[in-house]
N, C-alpha and C positions, 0 to 999 in steps of 0.2 A: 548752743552749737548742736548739730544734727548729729546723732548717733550712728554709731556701723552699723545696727540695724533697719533704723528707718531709710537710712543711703541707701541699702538694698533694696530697703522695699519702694523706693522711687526707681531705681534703676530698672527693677524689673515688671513695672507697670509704669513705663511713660505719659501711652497713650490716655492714662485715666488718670491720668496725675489734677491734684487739684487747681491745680494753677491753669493747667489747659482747659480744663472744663469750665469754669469760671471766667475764662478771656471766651472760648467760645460762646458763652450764655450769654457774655455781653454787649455781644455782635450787635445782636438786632435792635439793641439800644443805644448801641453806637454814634447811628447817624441823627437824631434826635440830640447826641449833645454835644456834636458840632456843625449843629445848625449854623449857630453864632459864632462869628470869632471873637467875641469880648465874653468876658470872665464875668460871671456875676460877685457882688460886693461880696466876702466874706467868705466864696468858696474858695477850693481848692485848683488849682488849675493842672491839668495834663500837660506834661510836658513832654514831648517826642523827643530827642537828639540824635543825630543821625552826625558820624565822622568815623575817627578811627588816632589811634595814638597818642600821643599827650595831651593835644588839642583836648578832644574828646574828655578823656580823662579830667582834665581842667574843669569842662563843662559841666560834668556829669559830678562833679563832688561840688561843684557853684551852686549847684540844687537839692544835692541831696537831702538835707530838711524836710521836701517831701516826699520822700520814703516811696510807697508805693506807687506815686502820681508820677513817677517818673521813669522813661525809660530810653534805656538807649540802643539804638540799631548800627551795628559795628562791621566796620568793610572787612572782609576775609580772602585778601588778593595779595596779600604781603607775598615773597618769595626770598627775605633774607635773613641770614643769621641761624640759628633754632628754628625759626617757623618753616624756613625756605629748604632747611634738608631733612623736617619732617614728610614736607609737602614732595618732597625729590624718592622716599624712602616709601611713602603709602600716599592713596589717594584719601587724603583731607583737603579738612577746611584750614587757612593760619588761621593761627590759634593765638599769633602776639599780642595783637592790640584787644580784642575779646581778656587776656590776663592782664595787661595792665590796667583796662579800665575794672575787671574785679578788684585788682590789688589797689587799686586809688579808693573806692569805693568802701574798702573794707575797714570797721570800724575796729576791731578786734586787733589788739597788740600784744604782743610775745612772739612764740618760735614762730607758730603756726604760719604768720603772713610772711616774716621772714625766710622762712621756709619755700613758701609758695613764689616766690620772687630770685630764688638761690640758681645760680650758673654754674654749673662744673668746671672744673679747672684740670682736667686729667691727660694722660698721653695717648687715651685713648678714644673711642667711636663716641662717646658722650663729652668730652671737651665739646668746651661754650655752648651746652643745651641747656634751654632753663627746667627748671625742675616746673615750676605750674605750666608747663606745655606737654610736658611729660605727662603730666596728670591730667590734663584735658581730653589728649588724647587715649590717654587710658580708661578715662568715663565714658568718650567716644565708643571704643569700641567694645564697653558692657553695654551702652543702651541704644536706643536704638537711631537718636539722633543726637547731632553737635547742641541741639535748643537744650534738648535732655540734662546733657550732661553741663552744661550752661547752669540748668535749672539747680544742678545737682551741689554744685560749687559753691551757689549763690545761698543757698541754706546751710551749707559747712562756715559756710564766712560770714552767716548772720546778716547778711546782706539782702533790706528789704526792696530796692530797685532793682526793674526787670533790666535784664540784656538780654540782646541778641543778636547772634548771627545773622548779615544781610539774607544770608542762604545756607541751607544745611549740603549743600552740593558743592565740591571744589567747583572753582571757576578762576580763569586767568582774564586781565584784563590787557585789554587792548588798545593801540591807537593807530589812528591813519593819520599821516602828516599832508602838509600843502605841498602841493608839486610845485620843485623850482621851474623855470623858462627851459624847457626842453628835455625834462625829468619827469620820472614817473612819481607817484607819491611811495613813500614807502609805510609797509605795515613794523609798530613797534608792538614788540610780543612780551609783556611781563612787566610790572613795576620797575623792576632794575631799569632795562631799557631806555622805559618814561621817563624817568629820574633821572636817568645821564645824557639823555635826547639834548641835543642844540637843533634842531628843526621843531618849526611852526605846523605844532597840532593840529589837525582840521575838527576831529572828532573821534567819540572814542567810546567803546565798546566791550562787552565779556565772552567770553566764547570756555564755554558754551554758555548760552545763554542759559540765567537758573531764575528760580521765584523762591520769595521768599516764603517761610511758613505762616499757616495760618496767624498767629497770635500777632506775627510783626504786624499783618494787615488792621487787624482788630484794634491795635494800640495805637496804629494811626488815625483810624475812625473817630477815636475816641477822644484825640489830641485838642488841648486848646490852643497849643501853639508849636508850631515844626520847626525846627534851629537847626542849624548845618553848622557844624562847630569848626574853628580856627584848626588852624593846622597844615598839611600838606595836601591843599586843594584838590590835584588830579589823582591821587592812588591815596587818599584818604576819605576824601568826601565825597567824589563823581561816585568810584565805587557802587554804592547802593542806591544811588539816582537812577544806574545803567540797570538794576533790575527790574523786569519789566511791572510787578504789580502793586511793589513799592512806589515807581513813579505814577501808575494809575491812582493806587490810593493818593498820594501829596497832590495829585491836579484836581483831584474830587474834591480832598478836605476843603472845609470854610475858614480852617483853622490858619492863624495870618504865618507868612513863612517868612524866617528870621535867619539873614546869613552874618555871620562874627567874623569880621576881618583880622586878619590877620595883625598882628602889632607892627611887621614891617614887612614888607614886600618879598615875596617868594622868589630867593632862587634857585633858577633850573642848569641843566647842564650847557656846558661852552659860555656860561657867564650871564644866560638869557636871565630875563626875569618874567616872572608871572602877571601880568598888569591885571586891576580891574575888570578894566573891558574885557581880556581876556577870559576872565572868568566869567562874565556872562556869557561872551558868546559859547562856552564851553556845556553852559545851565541851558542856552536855547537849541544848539545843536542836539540834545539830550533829549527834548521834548518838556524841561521843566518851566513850571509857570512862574510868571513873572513874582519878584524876590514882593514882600507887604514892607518890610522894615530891615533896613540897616546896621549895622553896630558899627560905628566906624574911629577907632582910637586916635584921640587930638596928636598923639604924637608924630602920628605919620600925615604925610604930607596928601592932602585934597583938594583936589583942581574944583574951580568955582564951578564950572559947568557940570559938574557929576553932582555936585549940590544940587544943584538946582532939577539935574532930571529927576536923579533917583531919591528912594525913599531913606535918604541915610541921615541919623542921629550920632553926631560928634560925641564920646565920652573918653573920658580922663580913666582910661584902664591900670594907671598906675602898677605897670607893669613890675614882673619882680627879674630878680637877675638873670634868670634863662629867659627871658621874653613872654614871659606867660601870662594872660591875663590875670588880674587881680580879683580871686575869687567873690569876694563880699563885692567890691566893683560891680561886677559883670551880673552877678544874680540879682541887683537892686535898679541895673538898665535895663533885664528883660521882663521883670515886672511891672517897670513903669510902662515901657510900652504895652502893656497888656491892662492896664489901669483907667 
C-alpha cells in the first residue's frame, strides 16, 4: 500500500507523475496497435470500458486478471444522494460511480475498503455522505486534477487498473425531448429529470461541453476492444459518448466496439421502457459508430428480426440475484469474440 509520503509526493507532482508520462510516450505507438481489431494468439488484449455504476463495476472486476491492460472511463453527471450535494456545495466532478468502481475493484480486505465505502448516519450536514467521496474530493482539491487524485486512490487501494474520469470538468447532462402535435419539445436539465422523464427523447447532450484528458484519449488508441457496459443506458453510458474527443477517438479506433445488454429491459419514468431500437437510435443521434458485436442474455426476450440485422450473440449470463451479470459468464463471451 502507498505511503503518506509518496501520496505526497504524487499529489504534488501530477503533471510528472509516472503514469502520465508513460501513457503519453505511448501515444505515438498507440495507433500501430490498433491497427487491427483481432488479438494476436497469446497476447494480452486492451480492454477500454466505458459506463458508470454497478454495470461498470460488474464489468471492470469480469476483467480484472488483466491488471494493467485494462481500463475504464466513468460518466461524472450523477447529481444524487452524496455525489449530488457535493456537486450543489463546490464545483466538482460526481464522484459516486468513479468510488464504487474503485471499491469493486479493490483487492485489499479489512477496515481500509470498509472504510472507504462508510455513509454517515448523523443529525447533522454530513448525514448520508459517503466517506470515499469525501476523500476524493479532498485529493481533488490537493492536486491538481479529478485523474490525479483518481491516480492517487488507486495506489492507496493497490489497485493495478486505470480509471478515469469522462472529464476532469463538471458538466451536466442533457436532453431534448420529441415535440408532441402542437408542442414545443422540452429541454430535460440533470439525470434526475432523465430518469423520471415519461417523454420520448430525441437527443441528448452536456453542457457545458468538456473533453476528456489526455491519458483517456491514449487508452483508447491503444484499445483492442471498446465495451459500453450494462447498466442504466442514458445517464450511465451516453454520458462519455456525448464528450466530444472520446467519441472522435471510438470512431477512429479499429478496435471492434462491444455494447452488454442489459439482463432486462430498462425502466424509465411514467412506466416507459427503454427498447433496443431506442438505444441505437440514441448511439446514432450521438454521432457513434455502428455497434461490431452484441452480448445479448438468452434470458430476455429477442425479436427474430434484430437477429438477423444486428451483430448480436445470445449468451446464458446466468444472472445472480440483483440482476447482474455473471462475472466468469461475461469475461469468457468477450474473449470469445475477440478469439
Amino acid at each position: 500500500m502507498t505511503s503518506i509520503s509518496s501520496t505526497a509526493n504524487l499529489i504534488s507532482s501530477p503533471v510528472s507523475s509516472p503514469e502520465s508520462s508513460s501513457e503519453s510516450s505511448s501515444e505515438s505507438s498507440s495507433e500501430s496497435s490498433s491497427e487491427s481489431s483481432s488479438v494476436e494468439p497469446g497476447s494480452q488484449p486492451h480492454f477500454v470500458c466505458i459506463g458508470g455504476g454497478h454495470g461498470l463495476g460488474r464489468l471492470l472486476v469480469s476483467l480484472r486478471d488483466v491488471e494493467q491492460y485494462l481500463t475504464g472511463i466513468v460518466a461524472t453527471t450523477d447529481e444524487g444522494g452524496s455525489t449530488g450535494r457535493l456537486r450543489e456545495e463546490a464545483e466538482t466532478i460526481a464522484w459516486g460511480d468513479l468510488r464504487n468502481c474503485l471499491s469493486q475493484l479493490c483487492s485489499l480486505d479489512g477496515i481500509g475498503q470498509r472504510l472507504f465505502e462508510y455513509r454517515f448516519q448523523t443529525q447533522g450536514d454530513l448525514d448520508g455522505h459517503n466517506l470515499g467521496n469525501l476523500v476524493l474530493f479532498a485529493l481533488d482539491q490537493l492536486s491538481v486534477r479529478p485523474t490525479d487524485a483518481i491516480r492517487v486512490m488507486r495506489d492507496m487501494l493497490n489497485i493495478k487498473s486505470h480509471l478515469y474520469p469522462m472529464a476532469d470538468r463538471p458538466t451536466t447532462l442533457m436532453a431534448k425531448t420529441l415535440a408532441l402535435p402542437g408542442q414545443e419539445p422540452n429541454i430535460l436539465v440533470g439525470e434526475l429529470s432523465i430518469d423520471d422523464s415519461d417523454e420520448d427523447i430525441d437527443y441528448m447532450y452536456l453542457e457545458p461541453k468538456v473533453n476528456a484528458e489526455p491519458e483517456v484519449i491514449a487508452m483508447i488508441k491503444q484499445a483492442d476492444a471498446i465495451i459500453l457496459s450494462a447498466g442504466s443506458f442514458m445517464t450511465s453510458i451516453m454520458p462519455s459518448l456525448l464528450v466530444d474527443n472520446i467519441l472522435t477517438a471510438i470512431n477512429e479506433s479499429t478496435a471492434p466496439l462491444i455494447l452488454i445488454v442489459n439482463i432486462k429491459e430498462e425502466e424509465l419514468g411514467g412506466g416507459l421502457k427503454l427498447t433496443f431500437e431506442k438505444q441505437l437510435a440514441l448511439l446514432e443521434k450521438a454521432g457513434v459508430r455502428k455497434l461490431d458485436h452484441i452480448l445479448w442474455p438468452e434470458n430476455r426476450e429477442l425479436l427474430v428480426g434484430h437477429f438477423n440485422q444486428y451483430p448480436i450473440k445470445q449468451v446464458d449470463m446466468k444472472p445472480c440475484e440483483r440482476g447482474l451479470h455473471n462475472e466468469a459468464v461475461l469475461k469468457a463471451a468477450i474473449f470469445d469474440l475477440l478469439a
